[in-house]
PDB file with one MODEL, atoms N, CA, C and O in Angstrom:
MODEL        1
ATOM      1  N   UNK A   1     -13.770  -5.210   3.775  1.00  0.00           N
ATOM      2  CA  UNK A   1     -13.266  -4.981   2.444  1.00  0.00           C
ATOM      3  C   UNK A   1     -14.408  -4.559   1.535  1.00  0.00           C
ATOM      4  O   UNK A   1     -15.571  -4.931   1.691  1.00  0.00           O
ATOM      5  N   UNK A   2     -13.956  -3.711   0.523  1.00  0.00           N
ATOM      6  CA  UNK A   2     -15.356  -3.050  -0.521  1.00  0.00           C
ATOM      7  C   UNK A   2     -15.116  -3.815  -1.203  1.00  0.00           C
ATOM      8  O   UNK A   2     -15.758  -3.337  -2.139  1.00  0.00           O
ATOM      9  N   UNK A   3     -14.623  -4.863  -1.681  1.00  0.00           N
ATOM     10  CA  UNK A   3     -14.535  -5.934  -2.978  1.00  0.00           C
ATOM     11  C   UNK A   3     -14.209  -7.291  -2.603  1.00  0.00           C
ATOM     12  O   UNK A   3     -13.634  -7.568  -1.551  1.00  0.00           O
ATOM     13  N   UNK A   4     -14.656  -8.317  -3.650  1.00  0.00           N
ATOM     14  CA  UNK A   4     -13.920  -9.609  -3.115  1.00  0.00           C
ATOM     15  C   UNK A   4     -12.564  -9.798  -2.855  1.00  0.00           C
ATOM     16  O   UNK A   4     -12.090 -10.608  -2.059  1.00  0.00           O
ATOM     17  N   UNK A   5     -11.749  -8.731  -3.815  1.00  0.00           N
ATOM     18  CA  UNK A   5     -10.278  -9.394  -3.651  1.00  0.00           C
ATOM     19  C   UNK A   5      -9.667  -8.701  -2.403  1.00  0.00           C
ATOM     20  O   UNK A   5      -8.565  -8.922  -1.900  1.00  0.00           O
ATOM     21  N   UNK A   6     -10.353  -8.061  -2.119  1.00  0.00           N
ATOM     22  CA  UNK A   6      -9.317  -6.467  -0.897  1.00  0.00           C
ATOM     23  C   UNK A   6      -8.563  -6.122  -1.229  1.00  0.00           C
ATOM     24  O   UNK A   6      -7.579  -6.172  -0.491  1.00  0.00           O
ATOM     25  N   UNK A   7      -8.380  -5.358  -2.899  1.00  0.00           N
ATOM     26  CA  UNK A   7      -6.805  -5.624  -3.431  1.00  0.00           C
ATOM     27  C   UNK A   7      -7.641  -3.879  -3.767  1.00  0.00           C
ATOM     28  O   UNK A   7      -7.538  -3.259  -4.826  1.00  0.00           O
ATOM     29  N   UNK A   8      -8.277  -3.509  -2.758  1.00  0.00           N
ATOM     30  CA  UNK A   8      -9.069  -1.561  -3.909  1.00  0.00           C
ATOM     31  C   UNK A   8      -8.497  -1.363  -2.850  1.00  0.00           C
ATOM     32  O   UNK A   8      -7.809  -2.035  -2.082  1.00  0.00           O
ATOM     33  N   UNK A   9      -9.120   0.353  -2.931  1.00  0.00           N
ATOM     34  CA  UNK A   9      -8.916   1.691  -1.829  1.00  0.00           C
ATOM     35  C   UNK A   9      -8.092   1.840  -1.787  1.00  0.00           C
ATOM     36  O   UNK A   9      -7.348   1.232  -2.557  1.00  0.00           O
ATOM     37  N   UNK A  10      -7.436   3.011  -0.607  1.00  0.00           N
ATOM     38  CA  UNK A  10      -6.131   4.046  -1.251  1.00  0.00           C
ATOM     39  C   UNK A  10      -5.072   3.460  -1.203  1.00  0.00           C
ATOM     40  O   UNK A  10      -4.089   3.603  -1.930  1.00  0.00           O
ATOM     41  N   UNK A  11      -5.245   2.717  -0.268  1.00  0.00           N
ATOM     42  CA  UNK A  11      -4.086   1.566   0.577  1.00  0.00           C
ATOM     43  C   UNK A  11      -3.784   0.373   0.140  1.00  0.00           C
ATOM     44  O   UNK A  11      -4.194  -0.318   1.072  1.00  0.00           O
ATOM     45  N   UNK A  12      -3.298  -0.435  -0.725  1.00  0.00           N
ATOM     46  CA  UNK A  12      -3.549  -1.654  -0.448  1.00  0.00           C
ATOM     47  C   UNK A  12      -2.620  -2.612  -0.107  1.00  0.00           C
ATOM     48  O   UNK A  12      -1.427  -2.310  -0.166  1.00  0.00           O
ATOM     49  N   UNK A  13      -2.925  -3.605   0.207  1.00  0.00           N
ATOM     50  CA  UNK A  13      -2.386  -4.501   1.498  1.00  0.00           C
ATOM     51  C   UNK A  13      -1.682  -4.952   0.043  1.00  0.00           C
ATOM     52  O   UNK A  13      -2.191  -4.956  -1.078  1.00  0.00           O
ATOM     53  N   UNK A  14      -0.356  -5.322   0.454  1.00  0.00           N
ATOM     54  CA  UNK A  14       0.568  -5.887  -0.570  1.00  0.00           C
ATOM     55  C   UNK A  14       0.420  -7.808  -0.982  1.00  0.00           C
ATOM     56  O   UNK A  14       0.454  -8.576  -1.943  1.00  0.00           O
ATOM     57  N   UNK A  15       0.209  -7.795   0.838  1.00  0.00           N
ATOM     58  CA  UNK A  15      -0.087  -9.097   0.732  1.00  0.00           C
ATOM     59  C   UNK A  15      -1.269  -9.581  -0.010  1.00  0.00           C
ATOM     60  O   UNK A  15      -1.122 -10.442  -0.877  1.00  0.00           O
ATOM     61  N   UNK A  16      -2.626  -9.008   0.315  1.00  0.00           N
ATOM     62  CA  UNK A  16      -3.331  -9.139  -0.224  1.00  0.00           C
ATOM     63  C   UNK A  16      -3.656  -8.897  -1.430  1.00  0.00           C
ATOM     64  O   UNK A  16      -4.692  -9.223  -2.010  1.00  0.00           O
ATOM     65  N   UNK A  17      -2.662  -8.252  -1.864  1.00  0.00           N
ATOM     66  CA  UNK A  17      -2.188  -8.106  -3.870  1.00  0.00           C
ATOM     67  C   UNK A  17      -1.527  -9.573  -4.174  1.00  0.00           C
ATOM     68  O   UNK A  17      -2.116 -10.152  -5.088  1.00  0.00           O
ATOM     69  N   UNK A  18      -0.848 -10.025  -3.822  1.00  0.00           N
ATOM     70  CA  UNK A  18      -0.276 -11.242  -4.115  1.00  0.00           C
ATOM     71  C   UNK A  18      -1.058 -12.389  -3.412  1.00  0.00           C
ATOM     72  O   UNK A  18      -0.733 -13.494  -3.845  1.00  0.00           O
ATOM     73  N   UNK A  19      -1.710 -12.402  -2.742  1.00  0.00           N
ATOM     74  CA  UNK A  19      -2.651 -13.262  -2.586  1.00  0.00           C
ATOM     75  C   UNK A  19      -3.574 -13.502  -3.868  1.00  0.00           C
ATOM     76  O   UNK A  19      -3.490 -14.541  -4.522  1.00  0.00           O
ATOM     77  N   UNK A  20      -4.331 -12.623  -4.137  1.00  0.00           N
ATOM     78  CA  UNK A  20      -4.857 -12.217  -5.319  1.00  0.00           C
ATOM     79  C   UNK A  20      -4.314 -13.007  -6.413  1.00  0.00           C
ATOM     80  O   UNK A  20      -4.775 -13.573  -7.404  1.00  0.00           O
ATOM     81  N   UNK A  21      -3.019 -12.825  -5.812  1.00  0.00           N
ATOM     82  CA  UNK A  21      -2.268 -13.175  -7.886  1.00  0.00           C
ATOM     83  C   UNK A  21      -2.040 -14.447  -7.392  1.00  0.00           C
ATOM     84  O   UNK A  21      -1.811 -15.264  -8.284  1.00  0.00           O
ATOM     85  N   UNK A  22      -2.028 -14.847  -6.361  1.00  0.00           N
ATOM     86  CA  UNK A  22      -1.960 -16.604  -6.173  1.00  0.00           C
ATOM     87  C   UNK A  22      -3.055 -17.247  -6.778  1.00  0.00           C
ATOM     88  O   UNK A  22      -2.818 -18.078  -7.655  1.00  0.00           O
ATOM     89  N   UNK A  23      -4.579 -16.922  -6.350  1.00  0.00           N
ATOM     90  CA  UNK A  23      -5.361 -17.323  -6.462  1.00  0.00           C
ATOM     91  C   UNK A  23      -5.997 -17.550  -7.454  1.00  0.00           C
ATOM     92  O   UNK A  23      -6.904 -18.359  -7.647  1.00  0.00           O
ATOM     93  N   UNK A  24      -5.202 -16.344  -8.547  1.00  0.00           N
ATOM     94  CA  UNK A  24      -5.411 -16.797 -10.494  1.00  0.00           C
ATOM     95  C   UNK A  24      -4.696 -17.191 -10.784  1.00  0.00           C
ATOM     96  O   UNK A  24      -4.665 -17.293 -12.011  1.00  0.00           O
ATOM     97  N   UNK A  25      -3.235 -17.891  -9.864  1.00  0.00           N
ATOM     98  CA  UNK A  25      -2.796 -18.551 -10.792  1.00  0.00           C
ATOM     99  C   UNK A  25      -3.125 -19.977 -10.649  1.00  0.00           C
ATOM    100  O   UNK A  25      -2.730 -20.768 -11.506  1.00  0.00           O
ATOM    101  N   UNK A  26      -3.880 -20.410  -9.541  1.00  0.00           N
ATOM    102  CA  UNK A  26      -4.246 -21.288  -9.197  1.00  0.00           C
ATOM    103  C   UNK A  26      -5.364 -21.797 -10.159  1.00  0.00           C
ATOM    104  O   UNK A  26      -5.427 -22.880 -10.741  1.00  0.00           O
ATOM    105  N   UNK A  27      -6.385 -20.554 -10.183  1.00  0.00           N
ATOM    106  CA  UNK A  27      -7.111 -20.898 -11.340  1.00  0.00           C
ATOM    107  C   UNK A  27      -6.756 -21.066 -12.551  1.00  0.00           C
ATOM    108  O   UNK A  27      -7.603 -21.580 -13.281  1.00  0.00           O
ATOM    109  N   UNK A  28      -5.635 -20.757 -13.059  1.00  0.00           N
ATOM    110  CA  UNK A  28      -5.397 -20.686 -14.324  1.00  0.00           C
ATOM    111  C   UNK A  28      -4.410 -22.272 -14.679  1.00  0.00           C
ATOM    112  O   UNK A  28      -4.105 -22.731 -15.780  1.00  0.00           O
ATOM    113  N   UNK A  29      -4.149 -22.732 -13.504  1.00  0.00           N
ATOM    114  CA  UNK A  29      -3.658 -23.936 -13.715  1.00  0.00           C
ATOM    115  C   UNK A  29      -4.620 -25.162 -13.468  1.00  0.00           C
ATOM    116  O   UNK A  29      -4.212 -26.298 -13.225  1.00  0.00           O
ATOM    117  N   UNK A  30      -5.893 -24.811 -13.555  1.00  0.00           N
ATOM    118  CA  UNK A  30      -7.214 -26.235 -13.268  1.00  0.00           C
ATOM    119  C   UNK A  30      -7.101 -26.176 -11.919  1.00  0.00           C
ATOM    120  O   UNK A  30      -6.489 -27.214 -11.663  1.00  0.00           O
ATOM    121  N   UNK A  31      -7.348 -25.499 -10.674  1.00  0.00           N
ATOM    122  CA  UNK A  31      -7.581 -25.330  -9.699  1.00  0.00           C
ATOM    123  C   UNK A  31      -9.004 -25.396  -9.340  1.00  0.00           C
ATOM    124  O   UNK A  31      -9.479 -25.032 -10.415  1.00  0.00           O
ATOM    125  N   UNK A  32      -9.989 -25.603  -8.595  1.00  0.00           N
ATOM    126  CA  UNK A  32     -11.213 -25.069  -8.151  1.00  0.00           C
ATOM    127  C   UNK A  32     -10.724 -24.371  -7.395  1.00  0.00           C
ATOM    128  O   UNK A  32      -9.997 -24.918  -6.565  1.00  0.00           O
ATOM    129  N   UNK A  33     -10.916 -22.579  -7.310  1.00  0.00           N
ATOM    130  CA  UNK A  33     -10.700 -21.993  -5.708  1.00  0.00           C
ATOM    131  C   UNK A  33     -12.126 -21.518  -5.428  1.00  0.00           C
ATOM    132  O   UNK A  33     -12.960 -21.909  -6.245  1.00  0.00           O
ATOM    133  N   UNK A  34     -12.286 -21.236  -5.062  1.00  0.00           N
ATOM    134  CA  UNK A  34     -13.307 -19.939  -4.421  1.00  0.00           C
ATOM    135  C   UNK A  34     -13.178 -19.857  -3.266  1.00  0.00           C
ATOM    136  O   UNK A  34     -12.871 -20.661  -2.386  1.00  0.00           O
ATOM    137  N   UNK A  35     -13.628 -18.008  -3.307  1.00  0.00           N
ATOM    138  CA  UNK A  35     -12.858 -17.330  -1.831  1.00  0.00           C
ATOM    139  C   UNK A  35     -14.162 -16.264  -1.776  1.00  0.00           C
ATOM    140  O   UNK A  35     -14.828 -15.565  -2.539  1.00  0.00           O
ATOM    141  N   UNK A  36     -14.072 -16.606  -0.395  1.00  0.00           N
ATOM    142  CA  UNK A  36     -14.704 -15.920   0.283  1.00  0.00           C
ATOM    143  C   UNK A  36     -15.123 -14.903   1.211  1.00  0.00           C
ATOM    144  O   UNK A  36     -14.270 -15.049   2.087  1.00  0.00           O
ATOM    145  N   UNK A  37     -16.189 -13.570   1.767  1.00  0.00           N
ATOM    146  CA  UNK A  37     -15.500 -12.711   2.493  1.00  0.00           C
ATOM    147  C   UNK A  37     -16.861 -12.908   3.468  1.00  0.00           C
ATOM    148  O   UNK A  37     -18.079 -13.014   3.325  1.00  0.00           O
ATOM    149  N   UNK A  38     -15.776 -12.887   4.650  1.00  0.00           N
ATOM    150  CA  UNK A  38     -16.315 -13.020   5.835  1.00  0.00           C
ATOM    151  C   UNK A  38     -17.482 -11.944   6.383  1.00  0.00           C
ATOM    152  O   UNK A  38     -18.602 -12.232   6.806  1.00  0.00           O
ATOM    153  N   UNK A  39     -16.945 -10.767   6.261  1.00  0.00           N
ATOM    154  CA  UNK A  39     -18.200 -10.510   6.325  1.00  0.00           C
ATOM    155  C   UNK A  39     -19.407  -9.641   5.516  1.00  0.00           C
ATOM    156  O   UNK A  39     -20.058  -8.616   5.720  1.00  0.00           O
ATOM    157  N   UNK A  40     -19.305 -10.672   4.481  1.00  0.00           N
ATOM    158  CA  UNK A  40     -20.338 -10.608   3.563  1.00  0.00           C
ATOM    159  C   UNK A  40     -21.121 -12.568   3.706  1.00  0.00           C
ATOM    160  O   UNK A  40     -22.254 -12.983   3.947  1.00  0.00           O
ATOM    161  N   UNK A  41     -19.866 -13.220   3.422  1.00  0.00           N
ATOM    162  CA  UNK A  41     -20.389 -14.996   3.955  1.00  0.00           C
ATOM    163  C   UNK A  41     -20.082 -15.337   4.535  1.00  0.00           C
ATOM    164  O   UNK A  41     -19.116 -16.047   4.255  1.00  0.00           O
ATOM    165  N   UNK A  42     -20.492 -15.264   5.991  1.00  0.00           N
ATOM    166  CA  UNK A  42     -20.076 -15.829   7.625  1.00  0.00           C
ATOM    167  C   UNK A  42     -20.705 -16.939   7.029  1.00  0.00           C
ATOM    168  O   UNK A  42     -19.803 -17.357   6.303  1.00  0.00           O
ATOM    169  N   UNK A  43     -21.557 -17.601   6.885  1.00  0.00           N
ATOM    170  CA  UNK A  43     -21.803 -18.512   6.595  1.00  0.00           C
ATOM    171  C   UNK A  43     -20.728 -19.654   6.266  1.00  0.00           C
ATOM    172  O   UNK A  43     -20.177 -20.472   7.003  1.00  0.00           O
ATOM    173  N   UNK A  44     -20.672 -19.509   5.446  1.00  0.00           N
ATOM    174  CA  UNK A  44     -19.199 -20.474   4.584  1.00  0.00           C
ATOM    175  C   UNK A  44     -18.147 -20.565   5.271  1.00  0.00           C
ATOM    176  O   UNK A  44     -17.380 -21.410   4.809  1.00  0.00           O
ATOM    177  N   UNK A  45     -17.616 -19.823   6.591  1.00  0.00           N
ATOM    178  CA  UNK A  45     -16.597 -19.807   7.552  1.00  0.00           C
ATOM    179  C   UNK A  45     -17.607 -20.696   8.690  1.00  0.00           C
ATOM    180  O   UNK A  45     -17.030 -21.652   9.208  1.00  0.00           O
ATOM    181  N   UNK A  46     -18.903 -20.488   9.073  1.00  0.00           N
ATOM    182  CA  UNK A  46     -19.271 -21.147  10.228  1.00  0.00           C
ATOM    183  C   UNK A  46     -18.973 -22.773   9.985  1.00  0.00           C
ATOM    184  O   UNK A  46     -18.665 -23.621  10.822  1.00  0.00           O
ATOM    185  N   UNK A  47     -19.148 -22.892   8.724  1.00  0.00           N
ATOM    186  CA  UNK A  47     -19.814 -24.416   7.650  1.00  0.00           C
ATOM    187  C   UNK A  47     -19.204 -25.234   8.094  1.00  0.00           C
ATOM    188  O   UNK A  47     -19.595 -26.182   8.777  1.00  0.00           O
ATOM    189  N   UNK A  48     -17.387 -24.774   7.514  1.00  0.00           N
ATOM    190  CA  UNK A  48     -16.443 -25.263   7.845  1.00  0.00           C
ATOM    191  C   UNK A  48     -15.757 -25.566   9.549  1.00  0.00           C
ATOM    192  O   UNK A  48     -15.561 -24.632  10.328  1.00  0.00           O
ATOM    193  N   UNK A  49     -15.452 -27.082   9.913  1.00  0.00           N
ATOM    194  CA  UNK A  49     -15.362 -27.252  10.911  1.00  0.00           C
ATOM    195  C   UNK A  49     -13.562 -26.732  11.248  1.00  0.00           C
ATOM    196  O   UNK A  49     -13.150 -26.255  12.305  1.00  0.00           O
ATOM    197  N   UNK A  50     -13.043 -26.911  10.444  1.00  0.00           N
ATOM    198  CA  UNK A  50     -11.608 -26.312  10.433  1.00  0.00           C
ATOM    199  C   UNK A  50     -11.309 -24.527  10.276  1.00  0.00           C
ATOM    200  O   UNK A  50     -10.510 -24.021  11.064  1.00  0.00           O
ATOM    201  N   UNK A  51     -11.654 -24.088   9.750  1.00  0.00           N
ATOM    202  CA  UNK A  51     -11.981 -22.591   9.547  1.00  0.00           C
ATOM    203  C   UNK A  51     -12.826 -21.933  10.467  1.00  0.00           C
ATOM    204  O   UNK A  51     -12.498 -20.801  10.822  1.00  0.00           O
ATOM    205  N   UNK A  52     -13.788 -22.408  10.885  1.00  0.00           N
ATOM    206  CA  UNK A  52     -14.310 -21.933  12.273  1.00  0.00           C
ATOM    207  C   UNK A  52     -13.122 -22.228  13.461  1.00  0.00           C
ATOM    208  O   UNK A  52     -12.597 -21.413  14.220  1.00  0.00           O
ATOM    209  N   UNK A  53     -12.966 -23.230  13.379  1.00  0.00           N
ATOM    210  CA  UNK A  53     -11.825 -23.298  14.956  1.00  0.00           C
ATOM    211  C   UNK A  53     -10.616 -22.437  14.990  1.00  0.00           C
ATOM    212  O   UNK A  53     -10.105 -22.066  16.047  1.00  0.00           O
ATOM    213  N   UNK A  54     -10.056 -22.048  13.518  1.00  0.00           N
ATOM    214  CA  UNK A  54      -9.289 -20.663  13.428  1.00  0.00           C
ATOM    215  C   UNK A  54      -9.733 -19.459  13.597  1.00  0.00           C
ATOM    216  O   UNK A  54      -8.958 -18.518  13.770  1.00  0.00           O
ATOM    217  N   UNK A  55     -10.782 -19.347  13.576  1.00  0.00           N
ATOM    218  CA  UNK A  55     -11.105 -18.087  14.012  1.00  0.00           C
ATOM    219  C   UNK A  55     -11.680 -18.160  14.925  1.00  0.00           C
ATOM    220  O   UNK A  55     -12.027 -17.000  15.150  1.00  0.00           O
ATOM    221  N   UNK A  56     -12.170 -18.962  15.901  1.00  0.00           N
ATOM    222  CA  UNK A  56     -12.285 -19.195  17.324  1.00  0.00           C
ATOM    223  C   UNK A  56     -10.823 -18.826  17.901  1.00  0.00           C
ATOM    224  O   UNK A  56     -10.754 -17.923  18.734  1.00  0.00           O
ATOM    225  N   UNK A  57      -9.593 -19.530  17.464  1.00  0.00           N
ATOM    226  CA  UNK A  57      -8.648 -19.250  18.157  1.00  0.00           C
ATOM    227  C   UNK A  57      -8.087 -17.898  17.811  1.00  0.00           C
ATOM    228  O   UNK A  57      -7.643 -17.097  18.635  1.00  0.00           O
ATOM    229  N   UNK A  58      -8.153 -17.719  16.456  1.00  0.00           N
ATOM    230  CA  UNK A  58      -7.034 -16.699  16.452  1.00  0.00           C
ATOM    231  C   UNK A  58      -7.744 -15.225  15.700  1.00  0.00           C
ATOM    232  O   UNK A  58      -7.131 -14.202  15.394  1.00  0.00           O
ATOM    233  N   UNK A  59      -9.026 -15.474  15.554  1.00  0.00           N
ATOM    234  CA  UNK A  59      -9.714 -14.366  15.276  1.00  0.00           C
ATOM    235  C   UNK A  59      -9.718 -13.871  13.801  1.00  0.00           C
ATOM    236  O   UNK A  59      -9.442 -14.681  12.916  1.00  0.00           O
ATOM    237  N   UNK A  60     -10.016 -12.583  13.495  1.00  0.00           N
ATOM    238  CA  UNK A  60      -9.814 -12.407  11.926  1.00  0.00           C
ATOM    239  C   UNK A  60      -8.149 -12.201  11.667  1.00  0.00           C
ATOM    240  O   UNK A  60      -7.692 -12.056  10.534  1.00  0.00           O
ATOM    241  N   UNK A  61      -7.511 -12.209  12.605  1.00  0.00           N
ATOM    242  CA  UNK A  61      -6.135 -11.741  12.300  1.00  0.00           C
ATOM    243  C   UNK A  61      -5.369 -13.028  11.344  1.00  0.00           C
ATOM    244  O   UNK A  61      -4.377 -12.870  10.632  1.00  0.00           O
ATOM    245  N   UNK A  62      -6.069 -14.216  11.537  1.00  0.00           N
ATOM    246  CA  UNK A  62      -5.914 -15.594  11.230  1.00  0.00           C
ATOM    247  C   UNK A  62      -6.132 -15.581   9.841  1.00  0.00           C
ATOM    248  O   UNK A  62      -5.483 -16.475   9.298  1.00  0.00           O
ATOM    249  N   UNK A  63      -7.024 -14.678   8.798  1.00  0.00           N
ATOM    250  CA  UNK A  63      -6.915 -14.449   7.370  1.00  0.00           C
ATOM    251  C   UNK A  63      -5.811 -14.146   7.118  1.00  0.00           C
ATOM    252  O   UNK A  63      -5.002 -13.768   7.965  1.00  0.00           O
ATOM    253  N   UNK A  64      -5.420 -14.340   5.037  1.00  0.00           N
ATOM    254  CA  UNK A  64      -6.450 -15.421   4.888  1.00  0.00           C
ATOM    255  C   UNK A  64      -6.194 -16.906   5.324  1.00  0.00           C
ATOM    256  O   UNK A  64      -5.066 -17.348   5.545  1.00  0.00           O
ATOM    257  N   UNK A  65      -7.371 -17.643   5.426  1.00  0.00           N
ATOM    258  CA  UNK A  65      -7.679 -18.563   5.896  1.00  0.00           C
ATOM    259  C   UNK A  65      -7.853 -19.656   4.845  1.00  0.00           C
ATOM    260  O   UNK A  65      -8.796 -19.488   4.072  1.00  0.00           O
ATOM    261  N   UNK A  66      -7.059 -20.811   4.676  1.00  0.00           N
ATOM    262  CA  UNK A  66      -7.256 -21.493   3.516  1.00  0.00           C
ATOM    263  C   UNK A  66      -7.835 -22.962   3.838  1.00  0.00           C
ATOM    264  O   UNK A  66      -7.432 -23.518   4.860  1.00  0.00           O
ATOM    265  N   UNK A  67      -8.835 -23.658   2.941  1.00  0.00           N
ATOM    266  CA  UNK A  67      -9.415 -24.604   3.456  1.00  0.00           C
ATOM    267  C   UNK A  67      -9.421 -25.823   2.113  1.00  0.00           C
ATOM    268  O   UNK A  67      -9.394 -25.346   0.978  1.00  0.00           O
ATOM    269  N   UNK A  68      -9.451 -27.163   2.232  1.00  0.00           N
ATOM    270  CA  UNK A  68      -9.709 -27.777   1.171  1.00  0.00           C
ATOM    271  C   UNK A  68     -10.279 -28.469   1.237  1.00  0.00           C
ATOM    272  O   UNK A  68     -10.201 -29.206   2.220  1.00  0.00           O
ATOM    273  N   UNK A  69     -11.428 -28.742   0.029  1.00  0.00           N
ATOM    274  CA  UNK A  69     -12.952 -29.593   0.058  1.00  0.00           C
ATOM    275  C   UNK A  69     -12.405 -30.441  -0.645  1.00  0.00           C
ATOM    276  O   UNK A  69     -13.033 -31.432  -1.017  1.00  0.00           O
TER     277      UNK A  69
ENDMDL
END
């Protein structure tokens, strides 16, 4: 993806438009989210012991991938 949200370019994933709009509304109701892109922060996917084992099993097809701290 060229951006955090994957919501650019010519195409965009519908889902990932409404994902998007989940995720402010989440914020906009006292949520902490933050989201992350894999591959820009593999890191933050390795970290996690639950989010790594999804994408052990089911690969990137398994995004998005939701986790709670």
């Amino acid at each position: 993806m060229c951006c955090s949200t994957g919501i650019c370019g010519p195409s965009v994933d519908p889902q990932l438009a409404r994902f998007a709009a989940d995720l402010a509304w989440l914020k906009q109701q006292g949520v902490a989210v933050e989201r992350f892109n894999l591959s820009r922060e593999p890191a933050a996917f390795a970290d996690d012991d639950a989010v790594k084992a999804a994408l052990e099993t089911k690969g990137e097809q398994r995004s998005p991938t939701t986790a709670r701290c």
